[in-house]
Structure formats: structure tokens, C-alpha cells
TORPA-487610 format. One line per 8 residues: number of its first residue (from 1); for each residue x negated, y negated, z negated of C-alpha. Coordinates in steps of 0.001 Angstrom, whole numbers. Layout:
BEGIN
NUM) X/Y/Z ~ ... .
This chain:
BEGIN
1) -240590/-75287/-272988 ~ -238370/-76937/-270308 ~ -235358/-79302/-271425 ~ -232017/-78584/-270678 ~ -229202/-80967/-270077 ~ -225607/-80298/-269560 ~ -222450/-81842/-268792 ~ -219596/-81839/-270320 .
9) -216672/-80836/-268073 ~ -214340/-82361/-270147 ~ -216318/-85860/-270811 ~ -216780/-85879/-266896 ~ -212817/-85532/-266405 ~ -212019/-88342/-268613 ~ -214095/-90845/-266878 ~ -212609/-89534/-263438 .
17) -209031/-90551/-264886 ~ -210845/-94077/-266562 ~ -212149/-94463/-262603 ~ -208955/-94109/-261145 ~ -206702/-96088/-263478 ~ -209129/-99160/-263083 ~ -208526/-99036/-259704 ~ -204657/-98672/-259616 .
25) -204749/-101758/-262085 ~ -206712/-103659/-259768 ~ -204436/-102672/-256455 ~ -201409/-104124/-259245 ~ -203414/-107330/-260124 ~ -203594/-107778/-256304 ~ -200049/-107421/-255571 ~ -199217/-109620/-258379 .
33) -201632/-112516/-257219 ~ -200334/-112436/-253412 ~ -196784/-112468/-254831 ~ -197488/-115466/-256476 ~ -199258/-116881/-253237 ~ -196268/-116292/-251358 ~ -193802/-117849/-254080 ~ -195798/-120923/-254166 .
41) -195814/-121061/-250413 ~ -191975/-120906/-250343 ~ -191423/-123243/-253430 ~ -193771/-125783/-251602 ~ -192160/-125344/-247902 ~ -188858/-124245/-248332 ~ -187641/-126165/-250555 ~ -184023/-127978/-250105 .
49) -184196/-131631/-249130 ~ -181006/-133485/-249326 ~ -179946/-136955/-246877 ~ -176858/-139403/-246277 ~ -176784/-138661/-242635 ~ -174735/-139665/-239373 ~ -173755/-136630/-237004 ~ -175412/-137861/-233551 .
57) -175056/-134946/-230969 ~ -174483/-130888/-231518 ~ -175374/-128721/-228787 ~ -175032/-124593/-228554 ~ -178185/-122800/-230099 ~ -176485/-119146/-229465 ~ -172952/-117981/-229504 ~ -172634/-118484/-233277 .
65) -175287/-121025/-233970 ~ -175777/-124953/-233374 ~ -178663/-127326/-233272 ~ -177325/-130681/-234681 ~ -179056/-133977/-234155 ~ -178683/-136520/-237365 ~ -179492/-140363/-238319 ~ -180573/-140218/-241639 .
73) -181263/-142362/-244426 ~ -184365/-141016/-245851 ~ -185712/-138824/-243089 ~ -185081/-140789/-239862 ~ -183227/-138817/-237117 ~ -183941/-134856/-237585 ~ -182834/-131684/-236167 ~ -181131/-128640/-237504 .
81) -179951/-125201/-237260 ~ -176843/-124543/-238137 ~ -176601/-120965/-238520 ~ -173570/-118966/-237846 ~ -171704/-122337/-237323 ~ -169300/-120806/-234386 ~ -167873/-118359/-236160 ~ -164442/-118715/-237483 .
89) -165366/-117670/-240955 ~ -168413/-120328/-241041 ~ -168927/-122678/-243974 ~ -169261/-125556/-241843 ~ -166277/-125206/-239882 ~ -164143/-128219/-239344 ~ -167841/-130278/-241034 ~ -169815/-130717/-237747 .
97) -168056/-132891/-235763 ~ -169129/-136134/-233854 ~ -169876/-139250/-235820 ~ -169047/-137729/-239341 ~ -170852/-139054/-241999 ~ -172060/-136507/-244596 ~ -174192/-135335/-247082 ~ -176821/-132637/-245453 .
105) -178640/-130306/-247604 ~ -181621/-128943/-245346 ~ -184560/-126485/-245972 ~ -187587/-128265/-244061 ~ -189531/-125681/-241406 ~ -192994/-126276/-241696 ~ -193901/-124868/-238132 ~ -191190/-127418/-236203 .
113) -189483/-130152/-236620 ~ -185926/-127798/-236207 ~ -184705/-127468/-239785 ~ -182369/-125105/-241469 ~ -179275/-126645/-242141 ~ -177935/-125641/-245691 ~ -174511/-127498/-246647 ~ -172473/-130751/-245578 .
121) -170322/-132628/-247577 ~ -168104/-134676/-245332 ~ -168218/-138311/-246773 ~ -166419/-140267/-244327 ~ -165178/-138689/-240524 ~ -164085/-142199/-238907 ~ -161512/-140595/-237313 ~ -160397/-144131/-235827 .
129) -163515/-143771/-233447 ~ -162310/-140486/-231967 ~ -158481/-141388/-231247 ~ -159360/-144528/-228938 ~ -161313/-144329/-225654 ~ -163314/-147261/-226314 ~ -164641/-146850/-229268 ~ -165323/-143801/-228400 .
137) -167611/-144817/-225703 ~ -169109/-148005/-227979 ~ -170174/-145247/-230979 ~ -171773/-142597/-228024 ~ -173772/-145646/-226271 ~ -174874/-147008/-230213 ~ -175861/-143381/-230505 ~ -177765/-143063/-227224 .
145) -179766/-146239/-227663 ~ -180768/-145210/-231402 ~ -182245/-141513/-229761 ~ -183960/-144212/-227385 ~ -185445/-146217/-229767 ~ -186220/-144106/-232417 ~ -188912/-141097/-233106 ~ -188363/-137753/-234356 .
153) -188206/-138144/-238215 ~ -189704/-141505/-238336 ~ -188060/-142718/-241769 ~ -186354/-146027/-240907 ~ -183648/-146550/-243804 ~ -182203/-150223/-241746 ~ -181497/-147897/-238329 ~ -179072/-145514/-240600 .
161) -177150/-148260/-242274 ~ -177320/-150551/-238765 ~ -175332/-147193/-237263 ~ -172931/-147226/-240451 ~ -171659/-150599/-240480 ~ -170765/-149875/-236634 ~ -169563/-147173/-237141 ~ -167478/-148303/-240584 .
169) -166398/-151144/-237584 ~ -164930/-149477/-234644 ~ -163696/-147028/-237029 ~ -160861/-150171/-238048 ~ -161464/-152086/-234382 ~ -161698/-152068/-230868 ~ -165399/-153163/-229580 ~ -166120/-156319/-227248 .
177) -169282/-157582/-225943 ~ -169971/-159806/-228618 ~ -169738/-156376/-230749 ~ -172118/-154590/-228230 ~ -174652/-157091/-228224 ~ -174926/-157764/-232186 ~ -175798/-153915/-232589 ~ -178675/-154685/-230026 .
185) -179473/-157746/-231514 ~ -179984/-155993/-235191 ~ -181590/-153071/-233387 ~ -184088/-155091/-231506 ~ -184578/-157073/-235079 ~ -185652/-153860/-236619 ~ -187588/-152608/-234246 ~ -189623/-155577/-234363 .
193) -188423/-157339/-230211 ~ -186411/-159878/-231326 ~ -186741/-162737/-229209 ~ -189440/-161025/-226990 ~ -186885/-161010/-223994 ~ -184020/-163441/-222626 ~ -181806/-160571/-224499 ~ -181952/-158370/-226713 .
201) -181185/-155118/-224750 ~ -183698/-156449/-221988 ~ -186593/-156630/-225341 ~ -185763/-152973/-226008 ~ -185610/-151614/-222712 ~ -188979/-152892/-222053 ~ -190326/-151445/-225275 ~ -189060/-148336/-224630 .
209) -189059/-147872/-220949 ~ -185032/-147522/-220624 ~ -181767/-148237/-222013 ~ -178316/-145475/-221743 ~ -177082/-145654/-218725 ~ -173924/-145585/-220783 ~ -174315/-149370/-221084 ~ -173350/-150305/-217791 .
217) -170265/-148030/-217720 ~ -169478/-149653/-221344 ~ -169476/-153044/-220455 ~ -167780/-152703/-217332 ~ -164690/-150934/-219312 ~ -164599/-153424/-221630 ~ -164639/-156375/-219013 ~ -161863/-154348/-217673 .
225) -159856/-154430/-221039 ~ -160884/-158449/-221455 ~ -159295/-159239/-218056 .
């Protein structure tokens, strides 16, 4: 007598559906898990970061965007995109201009050191730089020898508030030698020179290898203005 076994076509259905709803709840566990992944990569590196900072240079990134160069307090001097900054409409219009000091939130890149610039808060413009030649020319050679001196987002909190008192200076009074030289003086203090050289713009320019050529047109203007 020979055994017999059969199948039943319904049992054999119902394990076919089983089959296939395991895997659809495994392709949804998936999903879920790398949408996590992602979320956790953005919370950890593109997050919002906020500085005091002093608007150094701003140069055209496109016709509506900006890269701006800053002097921070807590993140040393940084660059940033400021997106859609040329257009009329833009958020930032009339908040990006030369010497301002503001509050910057930024979104940190982590492939570059160019940042995404989120909001400013104007804190103070020292608009008594830009209305006088001079000081004019004494806040663009303080900012030229701080890009000289300093590193790309090398935190150093005493460079930010060196460039604020000078700032909160020739925003109230014109600059003389003796001005030009104490800025040099605290810079070269800072940096660590002091006393290294007969002066203290020869200590830095030997540290770093140069010093603005904006210094020699300075200093002859304001011999100019003494005589």
C-alpha cells in the first residue's frame, strides 16, 4: 500500500501571502531605519550655530548670492553663503554691509569651510567709519592685517573684541599713528610677537611673511592730515 500526501491549495496560498507581507514589512523597517540615519546626520551637521560677528569683506558668489567673510567671537573668522542676498526682496538687504556688527545665525557645511548663512541681526553699523575717508581706510587696513594674521576658523575670542574696540573708536574719531600702532601692538600681544621685533608691525610681518600693503598708503595719508 503506497502513502499518499497532498497539499492543500488553500494552506499553500496563505503562507504565499505570510511570505510576502514579511517581506514588505522588512522593505518598511528599512526605510524607517535609513530615515532615521539621515535625520541624525542632519540634526548632527546642520544644525544652526549662532556668533557676535564683525562683517570683514563680501564678494559676488552669483548674481543673487554673496560669500561674506566674518570676525567672530566664538568661531574665529568664517565664511558664508548668503543666498539670494542680491535680490531686492532678500532678507538681508540693507544687513550686509562693511564693518557692521551683527548677530549671524549659520548652518555649518561639513564638506567646507563655506557656511550657509541663516539670519543677521544688525547690532551696531558704525556708520561714523563709512562717512570719513580716514577711518575708512584705518578699519579696511585693521581688517586686512587680521585676514593676515589669522586662520580660517581658528577660535580667538581677544582678535574679535581687539577689532571692536577699534572699530567702537574710529566709529566716534579720526585715527593717528599712535591709533595705528596700538591695534598692532595688541595684535602682536595676542598673537604671541610682542617685543620679538624693534616694532610691533615689523614682529608680525615676520611671523606671517607680510603686512597690507594698505599700511604704507595709511600712514602716508595720515602724515598728510598731521602736517
Amino acid at each position: 500500500m503506497s502513502a499518499h500526501c497532498s497539499v492543500d491549495p488553500g494552506q499553500e496560498e496563505k503562507s504565499a501571502i505570510a511570505r510576502r507581507n514579511r517581506q514588505q514589512a522588512r522593505r518598511v523597517r528599512y526605510q524607517e531605519e535609513a530615515t532615521c540615519i539621515a535625520a541624525d546626520d542632519v540634526l548632527i551637521w546642520d544644525v544652526n550655530t549662532t556668533a557676535r560677528g564683525i562683517l570683514l569683506r563680501k564678494r559676488k558668489l552669483s548674481d543673487t548670492s554673496l560669500i561674506i567673510s566674518w570676525c567672530t567671537d566664538s568661531l574665529g573668522v568664517i565664511q558664508t553663503v548668503a543666498r539670494g542676498a542680491r535680490r531686492p526682496s532678500s532678507p538681508f538687504r540693507g544687513q550686509l554691509d562693511l564693518f557692521f556688527e551683527v548677530e549671524i545665525s549659520i548652518a555649518k557645511s561639513r564638506k567646507s569651510t563655506l557656511h550657509t548663512l541663516r539670519e543677521v541681526v544688525v547690532v551696531n553699523p558704525f556708520a561714523g567709519i563709512r562717512n570719513n575717508h580716514r577711518r575708512t581706510q584705518a578699519a579696511s587696513y585693521f581688517v586686512e592685517l587680521i585676514e593676515v594674521c589669522t586662520e580660517t576658523e581658528h577660535r580667538e575670542p581677544e582678535i574679535f573684541h581687539l577689532l571692536q574696540r577699534a572699530f567702537a573708536y574710529l566709529n566716534e574719531n579720526d585715527p593717528d599713528q599712535r591709533a595705528v600702532m596700538h591695534f598692532e601692538s595688541e595684535l602682536a600681544r595676542i598673537t604671541g610677537v610682542q617685543g620679538a621685533k624693534p616694532t610691533a608691525a615689523m614682529a608680525l610681518g615676520h611671523l606671517f611673511g607680510r603686512l597690507p600693503s594698505s599700511r604704507v598708503t595709511l600712514l602716508k595719508l595720515l602724515t598728510r592730515d598731521k602736517d
